[in-house]
C-alpha positions as CSV (number, residue, x, y, z in Angstrom):
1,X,-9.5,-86.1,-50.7
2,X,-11.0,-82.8,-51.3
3,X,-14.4,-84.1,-52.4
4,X,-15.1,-86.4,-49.0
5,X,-13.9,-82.8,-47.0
6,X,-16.5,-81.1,-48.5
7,X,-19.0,-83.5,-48.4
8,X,-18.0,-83.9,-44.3
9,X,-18.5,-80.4,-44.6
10,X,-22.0,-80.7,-45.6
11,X,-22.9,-83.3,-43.4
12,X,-22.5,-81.7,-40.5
13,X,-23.7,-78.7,-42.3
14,X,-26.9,-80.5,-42.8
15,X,-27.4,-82.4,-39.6
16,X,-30.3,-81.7,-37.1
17,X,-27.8,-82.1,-34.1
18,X,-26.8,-78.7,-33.5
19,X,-23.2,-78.1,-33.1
20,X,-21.5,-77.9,-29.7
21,X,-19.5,-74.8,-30.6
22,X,-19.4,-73.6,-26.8
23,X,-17.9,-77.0,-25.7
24,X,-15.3,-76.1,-28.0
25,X,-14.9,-73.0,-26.8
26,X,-14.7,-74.0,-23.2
27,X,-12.4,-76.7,-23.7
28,X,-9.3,-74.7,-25.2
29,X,-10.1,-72.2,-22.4
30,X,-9.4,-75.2,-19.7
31,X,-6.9,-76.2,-21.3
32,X,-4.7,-72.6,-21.3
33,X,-5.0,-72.8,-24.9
34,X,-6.5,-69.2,-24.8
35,X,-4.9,-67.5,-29.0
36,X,-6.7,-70.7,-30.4
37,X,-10.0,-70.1,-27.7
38,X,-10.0,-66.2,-29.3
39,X,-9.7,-67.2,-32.8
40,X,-12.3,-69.7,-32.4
41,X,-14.4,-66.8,-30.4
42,X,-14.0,-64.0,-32.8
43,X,-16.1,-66.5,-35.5
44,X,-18.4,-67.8,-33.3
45,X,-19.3,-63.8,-32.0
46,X,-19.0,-62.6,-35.8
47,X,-22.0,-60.5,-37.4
48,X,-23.8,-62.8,-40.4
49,X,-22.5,-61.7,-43.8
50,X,-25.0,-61.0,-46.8
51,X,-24.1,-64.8,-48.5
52,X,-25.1,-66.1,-44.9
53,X,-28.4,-63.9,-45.1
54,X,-29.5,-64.9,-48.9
55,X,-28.3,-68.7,-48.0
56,X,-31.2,-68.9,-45.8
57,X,-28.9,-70.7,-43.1
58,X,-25.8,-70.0,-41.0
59,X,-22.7,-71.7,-40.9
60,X,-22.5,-71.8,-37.1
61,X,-25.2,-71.5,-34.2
62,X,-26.3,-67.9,-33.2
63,X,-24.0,-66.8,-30.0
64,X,-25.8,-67.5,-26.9
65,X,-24.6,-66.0,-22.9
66,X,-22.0,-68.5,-22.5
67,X,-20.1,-67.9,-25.8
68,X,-19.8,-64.3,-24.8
69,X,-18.5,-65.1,-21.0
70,X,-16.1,-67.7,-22.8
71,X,-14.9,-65.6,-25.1
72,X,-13.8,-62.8,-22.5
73,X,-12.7,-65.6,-20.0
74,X,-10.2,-66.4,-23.3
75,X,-9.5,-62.7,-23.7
76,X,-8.4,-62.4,-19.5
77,X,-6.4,-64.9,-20.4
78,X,-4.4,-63.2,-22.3
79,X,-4.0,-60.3,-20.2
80,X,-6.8,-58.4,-22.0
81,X,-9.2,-57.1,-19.3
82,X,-9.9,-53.6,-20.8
83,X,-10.6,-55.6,-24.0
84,X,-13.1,-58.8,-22.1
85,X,-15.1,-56.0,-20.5
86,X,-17.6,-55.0,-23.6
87,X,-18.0,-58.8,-23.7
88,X,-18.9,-59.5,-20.3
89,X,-21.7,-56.7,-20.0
90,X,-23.0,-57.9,-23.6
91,X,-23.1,-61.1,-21.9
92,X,-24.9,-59.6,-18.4
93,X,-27.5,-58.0,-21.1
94,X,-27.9,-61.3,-22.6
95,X,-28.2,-63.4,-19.1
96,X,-31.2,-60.6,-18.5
97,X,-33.4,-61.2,-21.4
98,X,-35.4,-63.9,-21.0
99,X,-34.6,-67.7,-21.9
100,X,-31.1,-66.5,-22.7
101,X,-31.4,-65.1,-25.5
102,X,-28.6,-63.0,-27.5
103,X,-30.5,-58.9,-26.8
104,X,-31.6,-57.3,-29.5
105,X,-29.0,-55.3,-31.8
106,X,-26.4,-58.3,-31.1
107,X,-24.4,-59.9,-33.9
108,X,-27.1,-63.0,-34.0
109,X,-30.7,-63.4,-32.9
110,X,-31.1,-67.0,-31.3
111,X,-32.3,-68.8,-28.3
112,X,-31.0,-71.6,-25.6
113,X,-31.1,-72.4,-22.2
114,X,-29.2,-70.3,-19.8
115,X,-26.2,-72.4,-18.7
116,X,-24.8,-72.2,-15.3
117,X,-21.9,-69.9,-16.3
118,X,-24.3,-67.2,-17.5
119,X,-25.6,-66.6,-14.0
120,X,-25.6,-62.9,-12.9
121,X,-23.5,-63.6,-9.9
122,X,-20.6,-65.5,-12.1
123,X,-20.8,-62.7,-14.9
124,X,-20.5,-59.8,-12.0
125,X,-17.8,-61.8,-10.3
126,X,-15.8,-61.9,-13.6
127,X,-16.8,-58.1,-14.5
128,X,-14.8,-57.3,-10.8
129,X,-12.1,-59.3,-11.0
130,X,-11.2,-57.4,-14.4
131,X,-11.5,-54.0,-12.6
132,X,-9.3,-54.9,-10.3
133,X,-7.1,-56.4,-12.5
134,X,-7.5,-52.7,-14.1
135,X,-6.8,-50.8,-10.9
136,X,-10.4,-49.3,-10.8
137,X,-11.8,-50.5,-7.3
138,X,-14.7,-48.3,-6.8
139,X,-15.8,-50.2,-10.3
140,X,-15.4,-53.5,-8.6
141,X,-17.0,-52.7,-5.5
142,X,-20.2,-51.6,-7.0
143,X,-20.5,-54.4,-9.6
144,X,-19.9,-56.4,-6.8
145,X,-22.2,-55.0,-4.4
146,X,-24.5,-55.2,-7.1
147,X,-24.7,-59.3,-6.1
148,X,-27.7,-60.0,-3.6
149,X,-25.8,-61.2,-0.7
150,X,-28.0,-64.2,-1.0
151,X,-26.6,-64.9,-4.7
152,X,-23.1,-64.5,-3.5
153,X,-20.7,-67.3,-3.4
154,X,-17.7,-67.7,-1.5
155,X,-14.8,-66.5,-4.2
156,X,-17.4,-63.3,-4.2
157,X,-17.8,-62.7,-0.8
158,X,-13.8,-63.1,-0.4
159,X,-13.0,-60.6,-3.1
160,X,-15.6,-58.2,-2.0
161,X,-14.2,-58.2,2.1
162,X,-10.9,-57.2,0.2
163,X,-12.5,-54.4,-1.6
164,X,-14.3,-53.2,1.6
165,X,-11.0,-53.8,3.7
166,X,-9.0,-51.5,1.3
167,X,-11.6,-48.5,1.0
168,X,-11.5,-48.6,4.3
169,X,-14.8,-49.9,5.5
170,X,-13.4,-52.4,8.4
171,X,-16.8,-53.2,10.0
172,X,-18.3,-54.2,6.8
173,X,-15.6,-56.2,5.7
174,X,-15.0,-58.3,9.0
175,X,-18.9,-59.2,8.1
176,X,-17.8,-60.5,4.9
177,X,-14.8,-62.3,5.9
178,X,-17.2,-64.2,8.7
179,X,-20.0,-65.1,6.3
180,X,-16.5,-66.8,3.8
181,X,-15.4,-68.5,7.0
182,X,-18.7,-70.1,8.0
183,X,-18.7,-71.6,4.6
184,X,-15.4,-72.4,4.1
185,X,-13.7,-73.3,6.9
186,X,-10.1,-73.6,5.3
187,X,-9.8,-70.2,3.4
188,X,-6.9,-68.7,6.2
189,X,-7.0,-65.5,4.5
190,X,-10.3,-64.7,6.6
191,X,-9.5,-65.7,9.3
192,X,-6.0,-63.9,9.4
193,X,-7.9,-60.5,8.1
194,X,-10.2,-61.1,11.0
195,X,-7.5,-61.4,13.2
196,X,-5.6,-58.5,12.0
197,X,-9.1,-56.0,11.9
198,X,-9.8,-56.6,15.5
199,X,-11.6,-59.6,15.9
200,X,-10.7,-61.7,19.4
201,X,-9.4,-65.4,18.3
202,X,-12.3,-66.8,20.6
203,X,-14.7,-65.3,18.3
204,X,-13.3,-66.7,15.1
205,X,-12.9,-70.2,16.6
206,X,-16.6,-70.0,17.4
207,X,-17.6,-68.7,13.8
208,X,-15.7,-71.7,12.7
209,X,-14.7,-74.4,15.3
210,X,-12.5,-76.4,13.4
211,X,-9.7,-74.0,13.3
212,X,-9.3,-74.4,17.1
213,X,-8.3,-78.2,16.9
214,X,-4.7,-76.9,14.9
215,X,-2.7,-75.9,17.1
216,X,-0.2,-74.1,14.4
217,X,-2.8,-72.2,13.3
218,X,-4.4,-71.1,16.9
219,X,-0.7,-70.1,17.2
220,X,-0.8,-67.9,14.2
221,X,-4.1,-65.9,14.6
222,X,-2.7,-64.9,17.9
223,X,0.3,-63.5,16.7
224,X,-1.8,-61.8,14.0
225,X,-4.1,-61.0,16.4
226,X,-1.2,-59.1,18.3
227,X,-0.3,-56.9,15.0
228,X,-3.3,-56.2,14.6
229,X,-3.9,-54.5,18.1
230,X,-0.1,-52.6,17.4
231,X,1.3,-54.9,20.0
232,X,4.8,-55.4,18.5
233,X,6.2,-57.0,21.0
234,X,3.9,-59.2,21.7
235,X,3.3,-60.1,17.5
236,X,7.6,-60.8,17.6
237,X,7.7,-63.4,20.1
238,X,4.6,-65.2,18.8
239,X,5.8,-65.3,15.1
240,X,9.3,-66.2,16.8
241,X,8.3,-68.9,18.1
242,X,6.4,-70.1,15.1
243,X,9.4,-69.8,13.1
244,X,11.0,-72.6,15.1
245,X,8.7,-74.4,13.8
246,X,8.1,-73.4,9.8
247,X,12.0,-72.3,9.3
248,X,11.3,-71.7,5.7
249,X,7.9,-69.9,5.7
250,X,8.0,-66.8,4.0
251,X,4.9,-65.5,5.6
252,X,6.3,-65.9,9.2
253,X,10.1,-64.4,8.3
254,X,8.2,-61.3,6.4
255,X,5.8,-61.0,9.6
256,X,8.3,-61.7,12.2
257,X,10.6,-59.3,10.6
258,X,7.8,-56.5,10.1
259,X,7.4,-56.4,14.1
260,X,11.0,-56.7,14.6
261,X,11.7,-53.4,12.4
262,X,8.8,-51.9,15.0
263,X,10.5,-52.3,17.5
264,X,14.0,-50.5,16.7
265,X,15.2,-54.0,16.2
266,X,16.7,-53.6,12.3
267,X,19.5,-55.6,12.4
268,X,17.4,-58.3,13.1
269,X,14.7,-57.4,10.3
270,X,17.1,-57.1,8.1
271,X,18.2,-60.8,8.6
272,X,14.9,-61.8,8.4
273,X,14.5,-60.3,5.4
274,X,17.0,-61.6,4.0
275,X,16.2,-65.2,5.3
276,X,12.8,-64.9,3.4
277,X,14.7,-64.1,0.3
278,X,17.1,-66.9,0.6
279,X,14.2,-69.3,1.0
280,X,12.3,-67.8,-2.2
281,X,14.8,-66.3,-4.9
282,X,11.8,-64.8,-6.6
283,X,9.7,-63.5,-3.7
284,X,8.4,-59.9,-4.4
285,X,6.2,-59.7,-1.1
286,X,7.6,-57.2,1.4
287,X,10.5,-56.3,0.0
288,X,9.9,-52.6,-0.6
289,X,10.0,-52.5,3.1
290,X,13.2,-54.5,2.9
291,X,14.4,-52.0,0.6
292,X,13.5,-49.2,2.8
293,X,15.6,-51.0,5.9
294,X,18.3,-51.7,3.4
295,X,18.1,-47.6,3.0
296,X,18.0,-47.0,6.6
297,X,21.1,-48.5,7.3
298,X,22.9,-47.1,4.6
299,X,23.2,-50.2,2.3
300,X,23.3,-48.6,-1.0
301,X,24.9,-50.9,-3.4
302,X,22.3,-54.0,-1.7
303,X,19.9,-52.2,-2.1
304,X,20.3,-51.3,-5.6
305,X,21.1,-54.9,-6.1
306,X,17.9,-55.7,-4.8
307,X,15.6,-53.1,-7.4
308,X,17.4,-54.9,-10.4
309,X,16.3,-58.1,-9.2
310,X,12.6,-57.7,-8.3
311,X,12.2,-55.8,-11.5
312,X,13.5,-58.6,-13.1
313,X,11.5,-61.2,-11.2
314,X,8.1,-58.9,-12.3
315,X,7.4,-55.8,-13.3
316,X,3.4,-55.7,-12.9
317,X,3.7,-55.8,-9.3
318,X,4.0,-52.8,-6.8
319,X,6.7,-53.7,-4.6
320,X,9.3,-53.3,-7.2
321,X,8.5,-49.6,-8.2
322,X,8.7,-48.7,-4.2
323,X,11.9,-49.9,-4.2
324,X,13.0,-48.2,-6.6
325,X,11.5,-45.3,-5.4
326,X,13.5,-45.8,-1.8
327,X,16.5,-46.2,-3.7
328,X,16.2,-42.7,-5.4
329,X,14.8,-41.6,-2.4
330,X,18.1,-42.3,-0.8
331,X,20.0,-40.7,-3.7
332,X,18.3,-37.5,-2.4
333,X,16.6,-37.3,-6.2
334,X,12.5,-36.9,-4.7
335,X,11.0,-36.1,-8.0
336,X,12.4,-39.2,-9.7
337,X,11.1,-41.2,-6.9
338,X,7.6,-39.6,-6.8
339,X,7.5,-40.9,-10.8
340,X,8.4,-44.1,-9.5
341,X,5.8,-44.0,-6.4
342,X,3.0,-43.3,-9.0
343,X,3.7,-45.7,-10.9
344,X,3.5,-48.3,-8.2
345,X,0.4,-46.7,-7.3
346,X,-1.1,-47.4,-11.1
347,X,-0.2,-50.9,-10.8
348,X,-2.2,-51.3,-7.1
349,X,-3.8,-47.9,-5.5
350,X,-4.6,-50.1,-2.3
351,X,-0.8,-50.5,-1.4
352,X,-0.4,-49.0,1.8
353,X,3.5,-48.5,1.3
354,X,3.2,-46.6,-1.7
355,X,0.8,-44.0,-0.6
356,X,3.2,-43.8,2.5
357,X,5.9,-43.3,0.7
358,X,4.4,-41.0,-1.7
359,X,3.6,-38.7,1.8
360,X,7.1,-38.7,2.6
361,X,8.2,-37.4,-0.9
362,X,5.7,-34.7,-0.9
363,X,6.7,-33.7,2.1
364,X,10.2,-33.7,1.4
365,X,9.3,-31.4,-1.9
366,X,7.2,-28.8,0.3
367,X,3.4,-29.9,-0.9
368,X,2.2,-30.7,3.1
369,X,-1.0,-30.3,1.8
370,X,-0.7,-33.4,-1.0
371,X,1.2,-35.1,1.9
372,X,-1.7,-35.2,4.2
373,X,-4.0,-36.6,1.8
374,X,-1.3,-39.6,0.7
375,X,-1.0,-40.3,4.6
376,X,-4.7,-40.4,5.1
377,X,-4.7,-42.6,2.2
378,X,-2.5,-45.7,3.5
379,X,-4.0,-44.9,6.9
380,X,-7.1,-45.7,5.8
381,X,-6.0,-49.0,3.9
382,X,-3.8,-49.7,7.0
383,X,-3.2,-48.1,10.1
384,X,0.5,-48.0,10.6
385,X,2.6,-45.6,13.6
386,X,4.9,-44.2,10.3
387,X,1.7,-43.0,8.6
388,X,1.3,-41.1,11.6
389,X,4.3,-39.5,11.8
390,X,4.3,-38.3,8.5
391,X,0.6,-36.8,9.2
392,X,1.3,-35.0,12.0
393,X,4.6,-34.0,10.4
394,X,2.5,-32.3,7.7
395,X,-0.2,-31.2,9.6
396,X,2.4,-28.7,11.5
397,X,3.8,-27.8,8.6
398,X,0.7,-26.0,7.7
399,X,-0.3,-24.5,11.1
400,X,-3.1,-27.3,12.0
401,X,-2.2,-28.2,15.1
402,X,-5.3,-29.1,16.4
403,X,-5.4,-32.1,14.0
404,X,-1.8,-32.5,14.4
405,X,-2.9,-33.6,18.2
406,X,-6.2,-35.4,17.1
407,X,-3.8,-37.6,14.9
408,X,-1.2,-37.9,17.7
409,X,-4.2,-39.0,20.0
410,X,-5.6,-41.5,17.5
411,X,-2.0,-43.0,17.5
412,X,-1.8,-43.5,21.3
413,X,-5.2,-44.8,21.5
414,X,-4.2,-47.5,18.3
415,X,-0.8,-48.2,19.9
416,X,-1.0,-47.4,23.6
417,X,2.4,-49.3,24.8
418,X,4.4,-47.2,21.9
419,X,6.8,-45.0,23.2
420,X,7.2,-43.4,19.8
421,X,3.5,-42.8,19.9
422,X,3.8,-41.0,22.7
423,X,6.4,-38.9,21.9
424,X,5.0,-38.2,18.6
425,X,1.8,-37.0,21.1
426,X,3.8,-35.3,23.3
427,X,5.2,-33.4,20.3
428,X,2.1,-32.3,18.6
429,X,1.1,-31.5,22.2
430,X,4.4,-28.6,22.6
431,X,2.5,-26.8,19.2
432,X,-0.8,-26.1,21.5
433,X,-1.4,-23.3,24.2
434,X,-0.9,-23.9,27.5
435,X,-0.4,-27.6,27.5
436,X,2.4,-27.6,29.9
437,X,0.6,-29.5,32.4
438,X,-0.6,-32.6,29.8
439,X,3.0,-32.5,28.1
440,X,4.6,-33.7,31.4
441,X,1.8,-36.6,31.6
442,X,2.7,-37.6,28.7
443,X,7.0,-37.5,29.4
444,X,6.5,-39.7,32.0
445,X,4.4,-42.1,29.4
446,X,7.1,-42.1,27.4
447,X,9.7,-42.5,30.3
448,X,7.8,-45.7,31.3
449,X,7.6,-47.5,28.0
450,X,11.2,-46.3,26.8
451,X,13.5,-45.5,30.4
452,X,17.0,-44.8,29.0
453,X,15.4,-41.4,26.9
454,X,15.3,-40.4,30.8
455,X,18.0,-37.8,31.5
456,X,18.8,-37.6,27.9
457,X,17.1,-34.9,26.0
458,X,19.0,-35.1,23.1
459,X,17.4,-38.9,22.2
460,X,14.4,-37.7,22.2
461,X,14.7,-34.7,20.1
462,X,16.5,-37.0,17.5
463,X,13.6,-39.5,17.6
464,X,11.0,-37.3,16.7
465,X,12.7,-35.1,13.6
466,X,8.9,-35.8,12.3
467,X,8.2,-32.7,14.8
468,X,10.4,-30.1,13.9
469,X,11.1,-27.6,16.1
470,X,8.2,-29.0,17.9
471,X,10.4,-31.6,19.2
472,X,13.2,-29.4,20.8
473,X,10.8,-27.6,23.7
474,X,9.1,-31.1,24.3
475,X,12.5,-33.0,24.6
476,X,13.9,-30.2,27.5
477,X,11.7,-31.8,30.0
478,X,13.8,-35.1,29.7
479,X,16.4,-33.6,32.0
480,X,17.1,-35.6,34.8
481,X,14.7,-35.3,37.9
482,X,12.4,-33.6,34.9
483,X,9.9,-36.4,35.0
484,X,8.8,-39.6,36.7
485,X,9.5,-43.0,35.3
486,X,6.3,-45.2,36.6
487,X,6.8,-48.9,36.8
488,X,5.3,-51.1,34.2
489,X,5.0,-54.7,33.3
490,X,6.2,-54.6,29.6
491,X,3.8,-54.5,26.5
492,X,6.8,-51.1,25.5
493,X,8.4,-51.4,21.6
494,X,11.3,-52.7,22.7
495,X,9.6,-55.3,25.2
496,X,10.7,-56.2,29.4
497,X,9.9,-54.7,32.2
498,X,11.5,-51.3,32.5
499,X,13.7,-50.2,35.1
500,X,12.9,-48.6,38.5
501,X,13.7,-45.1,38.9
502,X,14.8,-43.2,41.7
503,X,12.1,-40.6,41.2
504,X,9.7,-43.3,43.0
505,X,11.6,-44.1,46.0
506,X,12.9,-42.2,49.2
507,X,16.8,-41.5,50.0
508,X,17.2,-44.8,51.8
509,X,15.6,-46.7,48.7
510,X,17.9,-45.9,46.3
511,X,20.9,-48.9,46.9
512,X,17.8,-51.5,46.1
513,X,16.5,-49.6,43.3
514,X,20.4,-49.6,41.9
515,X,20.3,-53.3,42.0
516,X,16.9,-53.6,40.6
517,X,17.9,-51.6,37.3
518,X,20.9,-53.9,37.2
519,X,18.9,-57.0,37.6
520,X,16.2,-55.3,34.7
521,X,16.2,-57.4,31.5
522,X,19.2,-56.2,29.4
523,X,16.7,-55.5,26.0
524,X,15.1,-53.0,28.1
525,X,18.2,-51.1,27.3
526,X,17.4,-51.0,24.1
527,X,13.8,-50.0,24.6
528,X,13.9,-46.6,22.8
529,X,15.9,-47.8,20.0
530,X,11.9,-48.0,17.7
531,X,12.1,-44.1,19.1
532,X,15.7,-42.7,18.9
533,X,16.5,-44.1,15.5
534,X,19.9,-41.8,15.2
535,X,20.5,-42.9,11.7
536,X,17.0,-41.7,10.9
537,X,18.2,-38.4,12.5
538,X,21.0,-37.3,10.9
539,X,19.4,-38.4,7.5
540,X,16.9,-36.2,8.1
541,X,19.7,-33.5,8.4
542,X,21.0,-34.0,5.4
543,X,19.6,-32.5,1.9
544,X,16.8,-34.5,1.0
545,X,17.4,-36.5,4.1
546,X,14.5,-38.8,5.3
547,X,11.5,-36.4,6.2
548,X,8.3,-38.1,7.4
549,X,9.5,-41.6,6.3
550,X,11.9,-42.6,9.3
């Protein structure tokens, strides 16, 4: 048997027909088979040894673009990005020197035709997606932006609006997700991101009609669309009434239950929450904001329940370090949870809850100055009313209260039927000089988008311990007969029309405006519940309560 092997051997040793060696290659990486596709690589990319040299001809066929692309698409494989990237630029290098040939100084000296895989655009597109996979975003975005837009496909394009979103840059990456959903008209993570950045729903349907003939999904870019403009309200009745429809969908429970914990509403949330969980044991999506609920109302043992089980379910995501952060958060223990935070951070920088939750532990451990920078950061990734407490929380802490107010402004203007935006504006407003006059404009804002704080100082002070002793002098002026409660036609956090006060009618008035506040929708009651938050009050009273977080 040995003698025909070896003659084999030499056959194909000797033949003209050049062996496909990169076929090879390629077909164990298609086939997941990625330990054998390395092996294989490691000869195929191996320098020639002196035998090879004084033979006068090599055993296999000098390493062209595509071997080198293979190989680190074998390596990713395996989880080794740190260890694909040398191969990937070798292989950039190569796909720059003309008729494909391996660069001078390589490990052969050969030439082929350039095969479609060793395009720039692929080899920068893989290059990327192992920087992100490596947590270094600036890397990808430059590599990427690197791309002509011209040369850019749509898996490019998509990955680079991401980037853009993340750093920050909205304009630029609404752009990008409208030039992926002019060529692709199913990819729904554009059109959702362009719903969520701004973008009216008319405008996407006429950047790509055919979304407009579902009526499920013209259904779900409005509520997105309503999130995206801080309309919580709004955002919980659309994704409400989705649900009746997709029962089991994970996205619209997590969403659904995101606007209800907006609103004050965290009984419900927490159903939904746990409704999404029931309907995906293995979920890991959302649920450090689950656990932060679950810490809210006081739920210790679920919630530590719930940090064994997502680190269980996976470990390289960030959602399971920031519950496990929260849950040593609510043990009172903030430097273990800031070791927790950062690592959640090293799995994903662009996580807006970390780098929120990282402001409310530096906070908590006196570095306001850290604080504000963590805040900024998730601001900038996603604008959210809790990053905005926390920055105007820290921004007093340290005597700036001219951005304190600039912040507090930027809130209303983001989120203008808030009443806890208001109050947080009304707050940062009690920390300037002679602002008397503007504070009671904005009382009566808050009185029309949350009526039952009206008469009741003491609500108000407990929904803004983000303020400090800020909160006190601004809450006085919710004394009965202190302010006026205008009429207006919902839009508030916790939805309906609010009731009439007695500040707006005469003497002989007041029996019909008794029986229009009884005949006011009952959840206007509950109106200021996203702005008193009690619980969140008398946590932050205790030692190494909730500052900045609630």
């Amino acid at each position: 048997i040995m003698p025909s092997l070896v003659g084999s051997e030499m056959c194909i040793r000797d033949s003209r027909t050049p062996m496909d060696t990169n076929g090879w290659l390629g077909q164990l990486v298609e086939q997941g088979m990625h330990d054998s596709a390395c092996l294989l690589g490691e000869f195929l990319l191996a320098p020639q040894g002196a035998a090879q040299r004084d033979a006068g001809a090599a055993w296999l066929p000098a390493p062209t673009c595509e071997t080198y692309v293979l190989y680190a698409d074998a390596l990713v494989g395996r989880g080794e990005q740190r260890r694909a990237l040398p191969y990937l630029h070798q292989a950039l290098q190569c796909a720059r020197t003309p008729r494909g040939r391996a660069p001078a100084g390589s490990a052969a000296d050969g030439s082929a035709a350039r095969p479609s895989l060793a395009s720039e655009c692929e080899i920068k597109l893989r290059i990327s997606r192992c920087y992100v996979a490596l947590n270094e975003s600036r890397n990808a975005l430059a590599c990427l932006m690197g791309i002509p837009s011209s040369a850019r496909n749509a898996s490019a394009t998509l990955l680079l609006a991401r980037l853009l979103e993340a750093s920050g840059n909205h304009r630029a990456a609404a752009s990008a997700h409208k030039e992926v959903l002019r060529g692709t008209p199913i990819v729904l993570e554009s059109a959702i991101a362009l719903a969520q950045l701004g973008t009216p729903v008319r405008e996407i349907f006429a950047i790509q009609p055919l979304l407009a003939h579902l009526p499920w999904l013209v259904q779900l870019l409005h509520a997105h669309s309503a999130e995206g403009l801080h309309d919580a309200t709004r955002a919980h009745e659309a994704f409400g009434a989705l649900g009746a429809h997709f029962e089991g969908s994970t996205h619209v429970l997590l969403h659904t239950a995101r606007a209800a914990l907006f609103r004050g509403h965290d009984d419900e949330a927490l159903a939904l929450f746990q409704r999404a969980r029931d309907a995906d044991g293995n979920l890991v999506d959302g649920m450090d904001v689950f656990a932060r609920g679950l810490a809210k109302a006081d739920r210790g043992a679920e919630l530590g329940r719930l940090c064994r089980e997502l680190l269980f379910i996976d470990r390289r995501r960030p959602e399971p370090w920031g519950a496990v952060a929260t849950y040593w958060t609510m043990r009172g223990e903030h430097a273990r949870a800031l070791e927790h935070c950062e690592r959640a951070l090293s799995i994903d920088e662009r996580h807006p809850f970390a780098h929120q939750l990282k402001g409310s532990l530096l906070a908590s451990l006196a570095r306001p100055e850290q604080a504000v920078y963590a805040y900024r950061k998730a601001n900038a990734i996603r604008a959210d009313l809790d990053s905005f407490i926390g920055l105007v929380n820290a921004y007093l802490h340290i005597e700036k209260c001219r951005e304190a107010l600039s912040v507090a402004r930027e809130a209303v203007q983001l989120m203008p039927n808030s009443a806890r935006a208001h109050a947080l504006l009304g707050s940062a407003l009690c920390a300037q000089p002679n602002a008397q006059d503007k504070t009671k404009r904005v009382r009566a804002r808050v009185c029309a988008h949350a009526p039952c704080v009206c008469g009741r100082p003491a609500r108000v002070a407990a929904c803004a311990p983000y303020a400090g002793r800020h909160a006190v002098p601004f809450a006085a002026g919710f004394r009965k007969g202190a302010c006026a409660r205008p009429a207006v036609r919902g839009g508030g956090d916790g939805g309906g029309e609010p009731e009439r006060g007695r500040a707006q009618l005469p003497g002989r008035d007041r029996a019909a405006a008794a029986s229009a506040a009884q005949a006011a929708p009952r959840r206007a009651r509950g109106a200021v519940r996203a702005a008193v938050a009690p619980t969140s009050a008398r946590r932050s009273a205790r030692p190494g309560g909730w500052v900045g977080l609630t």
